[in-house]
C-alpha positions in Angstrom: -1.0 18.1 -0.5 0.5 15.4 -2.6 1.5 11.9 -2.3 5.2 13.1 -1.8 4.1 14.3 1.2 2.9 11.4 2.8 6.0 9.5 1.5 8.4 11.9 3.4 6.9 12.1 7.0 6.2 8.1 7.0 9.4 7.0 5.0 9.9 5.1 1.9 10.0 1.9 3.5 8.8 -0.8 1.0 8.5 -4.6 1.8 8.8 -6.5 -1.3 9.4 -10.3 -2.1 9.8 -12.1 -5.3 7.3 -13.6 -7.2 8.5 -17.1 -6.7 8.7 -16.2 -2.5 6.0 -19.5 -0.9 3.0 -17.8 1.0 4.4 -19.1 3.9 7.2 -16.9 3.4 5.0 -13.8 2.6 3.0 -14.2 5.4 6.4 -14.5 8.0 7.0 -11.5 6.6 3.6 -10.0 7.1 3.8 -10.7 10.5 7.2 -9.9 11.7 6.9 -6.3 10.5 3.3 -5.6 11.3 2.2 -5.1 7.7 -0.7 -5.4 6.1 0.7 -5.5 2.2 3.8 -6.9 0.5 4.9 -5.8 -3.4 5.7 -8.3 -5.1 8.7 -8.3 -7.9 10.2 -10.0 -10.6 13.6 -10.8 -10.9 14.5 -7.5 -12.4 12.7 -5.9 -9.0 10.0 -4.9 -11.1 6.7 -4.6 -9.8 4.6 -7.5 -10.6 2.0 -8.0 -8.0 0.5 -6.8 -4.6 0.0 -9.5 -2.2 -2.4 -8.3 0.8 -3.7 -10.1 3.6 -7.3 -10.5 2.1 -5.3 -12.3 -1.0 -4.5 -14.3 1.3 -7.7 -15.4 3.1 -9.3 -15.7 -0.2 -6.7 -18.5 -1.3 -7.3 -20.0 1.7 -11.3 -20.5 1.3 -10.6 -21.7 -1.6 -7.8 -24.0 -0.9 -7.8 -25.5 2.4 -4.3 -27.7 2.1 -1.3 -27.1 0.5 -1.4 -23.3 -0.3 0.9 -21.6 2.3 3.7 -23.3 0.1 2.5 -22.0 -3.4 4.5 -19.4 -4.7 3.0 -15.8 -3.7 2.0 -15.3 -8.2 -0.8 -17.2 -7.4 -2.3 -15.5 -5.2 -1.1 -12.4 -5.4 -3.3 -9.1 -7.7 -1.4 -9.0 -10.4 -3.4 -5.9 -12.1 -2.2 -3.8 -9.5 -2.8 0.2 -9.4 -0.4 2.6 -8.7 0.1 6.3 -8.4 2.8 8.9 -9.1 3.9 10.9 -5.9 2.7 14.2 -7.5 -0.9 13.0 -7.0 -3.2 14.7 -4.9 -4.4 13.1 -1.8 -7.7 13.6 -2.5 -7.3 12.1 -5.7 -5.7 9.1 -4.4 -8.5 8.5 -1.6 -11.2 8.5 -4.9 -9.0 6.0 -6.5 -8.2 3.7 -3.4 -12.5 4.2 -2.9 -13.4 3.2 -6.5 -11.0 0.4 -6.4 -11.8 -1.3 -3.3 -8.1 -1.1 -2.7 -6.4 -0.3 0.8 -2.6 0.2 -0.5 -0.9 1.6 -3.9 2.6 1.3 -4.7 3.7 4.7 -5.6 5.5 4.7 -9.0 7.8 7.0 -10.5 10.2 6.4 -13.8 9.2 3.0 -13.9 10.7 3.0 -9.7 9.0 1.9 -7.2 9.6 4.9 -4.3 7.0 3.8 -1.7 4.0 2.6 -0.9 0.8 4.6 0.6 -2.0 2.8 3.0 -5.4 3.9 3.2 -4.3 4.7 6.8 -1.6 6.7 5.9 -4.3 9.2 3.7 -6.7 8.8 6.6 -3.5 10.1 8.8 -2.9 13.4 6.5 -6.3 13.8 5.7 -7.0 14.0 10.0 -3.9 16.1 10.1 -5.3 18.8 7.5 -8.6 19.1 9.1 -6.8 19.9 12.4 -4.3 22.7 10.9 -7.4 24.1 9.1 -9.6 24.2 11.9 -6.6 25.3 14.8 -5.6 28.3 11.9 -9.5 29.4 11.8 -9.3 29.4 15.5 -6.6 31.3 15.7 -8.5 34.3 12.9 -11.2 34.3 14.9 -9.7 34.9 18.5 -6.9 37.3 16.7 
């Protein structure tokens, strides 16, 4: 079970704004789709950034006033991680783990093709355990 995997049942959705979008803007965004993540891109719609809620709070703790109309680069993770889609999930769930992280853009070519949320893994992960458990049922009663 891969990354790919996850991509196709969910979608490969992304929500993306440009560097130079205002917070205000991000978080509109945010909101209106339910989302907990945004990429952020340059103007070549390469990926630049990752802008998550807790970026957020944390720029507004320490800046009361005047932030939400900042441009989303300063604020935003710039060092961001990403994954191929071939990647295991388990592998994935270690790295999301060891980076405190709860979304990773999945990268292939130098594309961004999606982008995977710890709840997503959490999702499969649930999934598995049920198809390996209903198939050991099914041995044992057969």
């Amino acid at each position: 079970m891969n990354v790919r995997n996850i991509l196709q049942d969910k979608g490969r959705k992304i929500y993306a704004v440009n560097e130079d979008a205002t917070i205000r803007q991000a978080v509109e965004m945010l909101k209106s789709h339910n989302i907990g993540a945004l990429l952020v891109t340059d103007n070549n719609g390469q990926l630049s950034g990752i802008l998550s809620e807790r970026d957020i709070i944390r720029r507004s703790l320490n800046q009361e006033t005047g932030f939400r109309d900042e441009h989303v680069s300063k604020s935003m993770t710039s060092d961001v991680v990403s994954v191929a889609p071939d990647i295991g999930i388990n592998e994935v769930m270690e790295i999301m783990t060891n980076s405190r992280i709860r979304h990773i853009p999945v990268v292939e070519n130098g594309d961004i093709v999606g982008l995977v949320s710890i709840g997503d893994v959490v999702k499969r992960k649930i999934a598995e355990a049920e198809g390996e458990a209903a198939a050991l049922r099914d041995y044992i009663s057969g």
